[in-house]
C-alpha positions, 0 to 999 in steps of 0.5 A: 467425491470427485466424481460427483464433482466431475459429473457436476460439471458435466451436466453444468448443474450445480445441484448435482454437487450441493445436494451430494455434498450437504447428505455428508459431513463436510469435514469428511471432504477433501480434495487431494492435489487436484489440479482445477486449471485442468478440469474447469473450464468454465465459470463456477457460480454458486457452488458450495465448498463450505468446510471442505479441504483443499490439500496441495491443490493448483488453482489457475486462470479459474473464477468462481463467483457467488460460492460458498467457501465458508470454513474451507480448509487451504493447505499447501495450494497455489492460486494465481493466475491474471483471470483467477477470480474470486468474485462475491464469494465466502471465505469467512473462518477459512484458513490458509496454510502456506499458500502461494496467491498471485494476480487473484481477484477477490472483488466483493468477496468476504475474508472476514475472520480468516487466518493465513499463515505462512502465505504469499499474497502478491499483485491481489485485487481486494476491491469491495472485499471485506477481511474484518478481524482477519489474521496474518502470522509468517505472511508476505503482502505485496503489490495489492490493490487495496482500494474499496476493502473494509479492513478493520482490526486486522491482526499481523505478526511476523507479515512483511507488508510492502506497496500496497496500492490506493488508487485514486483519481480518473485513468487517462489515455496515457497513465493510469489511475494515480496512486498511493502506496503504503507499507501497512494494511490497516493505516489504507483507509487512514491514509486514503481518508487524510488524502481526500479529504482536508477535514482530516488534517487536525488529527495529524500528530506529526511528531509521531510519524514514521512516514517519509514522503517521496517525490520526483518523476520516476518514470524512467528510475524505479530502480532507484526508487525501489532502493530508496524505499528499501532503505528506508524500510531497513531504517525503521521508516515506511515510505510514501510515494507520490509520482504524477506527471503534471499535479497541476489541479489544486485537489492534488496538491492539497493531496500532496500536502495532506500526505506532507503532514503525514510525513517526517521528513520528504526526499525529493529528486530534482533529477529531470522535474516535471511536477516537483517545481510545484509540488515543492512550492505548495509544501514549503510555502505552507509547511516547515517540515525537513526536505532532503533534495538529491540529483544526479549529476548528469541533470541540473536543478531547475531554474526557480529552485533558487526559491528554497534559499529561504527556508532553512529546513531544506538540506543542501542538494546532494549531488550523486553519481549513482543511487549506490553511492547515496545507499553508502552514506544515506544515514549520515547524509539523509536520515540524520540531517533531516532528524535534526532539522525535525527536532529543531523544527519541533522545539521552535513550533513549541517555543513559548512565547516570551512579552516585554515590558514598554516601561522597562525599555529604555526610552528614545533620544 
């Protein structure tokens, strides 16, 4: 069997292997702990695998392109690799048992009714793929780029879910592609739907949500913010970064209020501002929802931060030395205040009301 493979890539023709492989049964075919980065070095285009395993195999800075996976078997493999390409090929009804994935490209390709179990998915590109009715038990999913896939009825049990990626917007010189992050799979088109488009924002139920919204520039802090975000997460809550240099179009900062509306409460760090000023300004001049400002002691609040004196559910700045500092008291100095304010916010948006009587009014001197 491995050498007809071997023989197929050889002689560069495809064929070699397909027709051998189609005489057989194809649950009879496997490969054995077989290191593919060592014998390809070329591109597989339109090579069918359909039902073969693939038992503690290594997959490497590999690419195949139009082949057909369809029913294989995945067990105990390590894909990874920067270069490693999937792209327009089928996986549909393959299974995946404790494989490792790592910088794997799937663009265009389709994981529909798939099942992974136990598996690392970590820095995979999903654009234009297709994971329908996919299952995940026992999986870790993190640091994906999920723009452009068609995920729907995904199904996830026991799956730690964490950064998956949304870009958006143009790249420039100096910055990448602007993005949104979000801690489940099956609310990325929701949430990239409701930030693009402002028709959407009637379907918000805010009294449901879970989200917390975080904003600040945290070029030069991610530690900070990764810490955030993972105490966040240990509290139930998924968060949702926002982080541009300069939103100053009004499509992002409708964008901005659009994932505010998703939100139950904002963080945001006033430490060295750039685009707070005026992401904060759109938020509380058209939404009451709780904002929980902080700010490292060595920087000061910026100048026209005065503005939020007037409205009452925005928490006094919590000055800090150090972000662990902010992790020992953030339930009572973040998550309970702000609880608070959301109640009183709720019970004072749905505060009936009252009329008076003119007659009943005692009249003027």
């Amino acid at each position: 069997m491995l050498e007809v493979f071997l023989d197929s890539l050889k002689k560069s023709d495809k064929f070699i292997w397909n027709h051998w492989k189609n005489s057989y049964d194809s649950n009879e075919i496997a490969f054995q702990g077989i290191n593919f980065s060592n014998i390809i070095d070329k591109t597989l285009i339109k090579y069918d695998f359909s039902g073969v395993y693939f038992n503690d195999c290594t997959f490497k800075d590999i690419q195949f392109v139009e082949c057909n996976l369809e029913r294989s078997e995945f067990n105990r493999c390590v894909i990874e690799g920067s270069r490693s390409r999937f792209t327009d090929s089928n996986f549909k009804k393959s299974n995946f048992n404790f494989v490792e994935f790592s910088q794997v490209g799937f663009s265009g390709s389709i994981l529909s009714n798939c099942v992974f179990k136990n598996c690392q998915l970590k820095e995979l590109n999903f654009y234009e793929a297709s994971l329908i009715k996919s299952e995940f038990y026992d999986c870790l999913i993190v640091d994906c780029d999920i723009f452009g896939a068609n995920i729907w009825s995904i199904i996830s049990e026991n799956t730690t879910q964490k950064d998956l990626k949304i870009p958006f917007g143009q790249k420039t010189i100096n910055r990448d592609k602007e993005q949104i992050t979000i801690d489940d799979i099956e609310l990325a088109n929701i949430v990239y739907l409701l930030a693009v488009n402002s028709n959407f924002t009637k379907f918000i139920n805010q009294s449901k949500s879970n989200f917390v919204l975080i904003l600040g520039r945290f070029g030069e802090n991610l530690e900070r913010l990764r810490k955030i975000k993972e105490k966040l997460r240990k509290e139930n809550f998924s968060p949702i970064v926002f982080d541009f240099e300069s939103p100053d179009t009004l499509d992002l900062i409708e964008m901005i209020i659009l994932l505010s509306l998703l939100s139950k409460f904002i963080i945001v760090d006033l430490s060295e501002p750039k685009s707070v000023p005026a992401e904060l300004q759109a938020i509380l001049s058209t939404l009451m929802i709780p904002v929980v400002p902080i700010l490292n002691r060595n920087s000061t609040v910026y100048g026209t931060y005065s503005f939020t004196n007037r409205y009452s559910w925005v928490l006094p700045v919590l000055i800090f030395d150090n972000i662990e500092e902010v992790l020992k008291v953030f339930k009572k100095a973040i998550i309970d205040p702000a609880n608070d304010l959301y109640e009183e916010i709720f019970k004072l948006k749905n505060k009936k009301t009252g009329t008076r009587e003119a007659k009943d009014i005692e009249t003027d001197d």
